[in-house]
C-alpha positions in Angstrom: -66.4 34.9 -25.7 -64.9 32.6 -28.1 -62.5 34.1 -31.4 -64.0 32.6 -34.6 -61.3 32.3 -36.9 -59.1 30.3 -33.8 -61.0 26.8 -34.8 -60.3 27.0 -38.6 -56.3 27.7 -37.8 -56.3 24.5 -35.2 -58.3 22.1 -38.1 -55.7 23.8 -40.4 -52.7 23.2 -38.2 -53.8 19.5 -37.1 -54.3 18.9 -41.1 -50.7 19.6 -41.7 -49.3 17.6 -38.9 -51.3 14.5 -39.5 -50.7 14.9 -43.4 -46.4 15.2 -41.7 -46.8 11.9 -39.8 -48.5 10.1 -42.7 -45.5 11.1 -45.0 -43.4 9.7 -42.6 -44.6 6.2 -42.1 -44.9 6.3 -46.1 -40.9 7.0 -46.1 -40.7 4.3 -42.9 -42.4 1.8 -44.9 -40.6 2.3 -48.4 -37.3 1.5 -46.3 -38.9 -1.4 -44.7 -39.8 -2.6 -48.2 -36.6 -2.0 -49.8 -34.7 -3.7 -47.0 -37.1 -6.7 -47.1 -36.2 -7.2 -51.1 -32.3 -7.1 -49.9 -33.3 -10.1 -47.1 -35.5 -12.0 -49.6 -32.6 -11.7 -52.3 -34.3 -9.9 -54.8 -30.9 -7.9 -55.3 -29.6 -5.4 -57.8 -27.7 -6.7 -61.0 -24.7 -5.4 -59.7 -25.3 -7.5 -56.5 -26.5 -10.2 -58.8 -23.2 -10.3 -60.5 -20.8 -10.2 -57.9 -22.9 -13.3 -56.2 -22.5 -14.9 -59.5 -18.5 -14.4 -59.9 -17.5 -15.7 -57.2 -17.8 -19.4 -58.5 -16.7 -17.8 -61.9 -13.1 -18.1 -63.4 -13.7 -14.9 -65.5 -11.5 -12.4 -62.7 -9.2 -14.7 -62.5 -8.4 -14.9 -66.4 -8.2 -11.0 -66.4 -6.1 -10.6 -63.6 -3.6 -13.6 -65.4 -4.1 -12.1 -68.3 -3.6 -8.1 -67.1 -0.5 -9.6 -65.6 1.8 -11.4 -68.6 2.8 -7.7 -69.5 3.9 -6.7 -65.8 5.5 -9.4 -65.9 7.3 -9.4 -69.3 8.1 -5.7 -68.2 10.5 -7.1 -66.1 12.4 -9.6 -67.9 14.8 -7.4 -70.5 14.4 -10.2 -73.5 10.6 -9.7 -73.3 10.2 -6.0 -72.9 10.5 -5.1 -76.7 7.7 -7.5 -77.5 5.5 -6.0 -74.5 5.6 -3.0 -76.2 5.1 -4.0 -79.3 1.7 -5.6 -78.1 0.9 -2.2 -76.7 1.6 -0.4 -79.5 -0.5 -3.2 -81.4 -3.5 -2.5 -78.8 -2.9 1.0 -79.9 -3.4 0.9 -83.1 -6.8 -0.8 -82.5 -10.1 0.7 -83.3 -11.5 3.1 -80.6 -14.5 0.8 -80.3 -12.8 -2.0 -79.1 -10.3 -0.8 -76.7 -13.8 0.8 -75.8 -15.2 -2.9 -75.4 -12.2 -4.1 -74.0 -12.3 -1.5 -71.0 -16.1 -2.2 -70.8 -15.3 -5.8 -70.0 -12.4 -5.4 -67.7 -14.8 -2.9 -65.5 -17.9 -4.9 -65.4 -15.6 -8.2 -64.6 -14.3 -6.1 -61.8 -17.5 -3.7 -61.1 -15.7 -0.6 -61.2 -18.0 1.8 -63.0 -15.3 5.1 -62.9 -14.1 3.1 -66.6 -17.5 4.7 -67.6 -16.3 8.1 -67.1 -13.1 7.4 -67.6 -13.6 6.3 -71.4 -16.2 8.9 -72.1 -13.0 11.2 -71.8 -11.3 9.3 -73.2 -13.6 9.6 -76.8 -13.7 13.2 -76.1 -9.9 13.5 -76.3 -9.8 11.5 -79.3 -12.3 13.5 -80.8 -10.6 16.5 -80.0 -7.0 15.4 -81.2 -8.4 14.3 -84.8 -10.0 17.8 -85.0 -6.2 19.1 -84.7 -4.9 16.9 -86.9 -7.5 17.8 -89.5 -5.3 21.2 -89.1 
């Protein structure tokens, strides 16, 4: 004597697995895909971009540039004027030491700047508030 309901349950259980395995060669596909693109070179922009500094002189002005001051930190006859250009860079609208920062991190691909200037803002923000006091 055969159960009724025991055939519905089996469909219902072979359903799900089948519906499992086809999910998975989806995913197993999309990777294939997406690692065919890398092979091909149809990179990121960020991949794009390192590619393209490397025959670029654009680092190695920052880095020279970056360095006069650590330099001049050193040598006691320069070290007023270092920190005069400081405070100079200082004084500078929020917007372009902004830019500035902006620049230096997507010449170098460090994207933490991003964070680190949106705190940055927010402390500004917060000290004119007290000075408004």
């Amino acid at each position: 004597m055969a159960i009724p309901f025991i055939g519905p349950i089996i469909e219902a259980i072979g359903g799900l697995g089948s519906q499992w395995l086809k999910n998975r060669g989806e995913v197993a596909q999309a990777k294939h895909e997406r690692k065919v693109v890398v092979i091909k070179g149809e990179q990121s922009w960020e991949e794009q971009a390192m590619k393209n500094a490397q025959s670029s002189w654009k680092d190695e002005w920052l880095t020279l540039l970056f360095s006069i001051p650590l330099i001049g930190s050193f040598i006691p006859s320069a070290v007023p004027h270092v920190q005069a250009g400081f405070a100079a860079l200082e004084g500078m609208p929020n917007w372009y030491q902004y830019t500035l920062s902006v620049i230096v991190a997507a010449s170098f691909g460090v994207r933490s700047v991003i964070g680190w200037n949106k705190q940055k803002a927010a402390d500004a923000a917060v000290q004119k508030k007290l000075e408004k006091k």
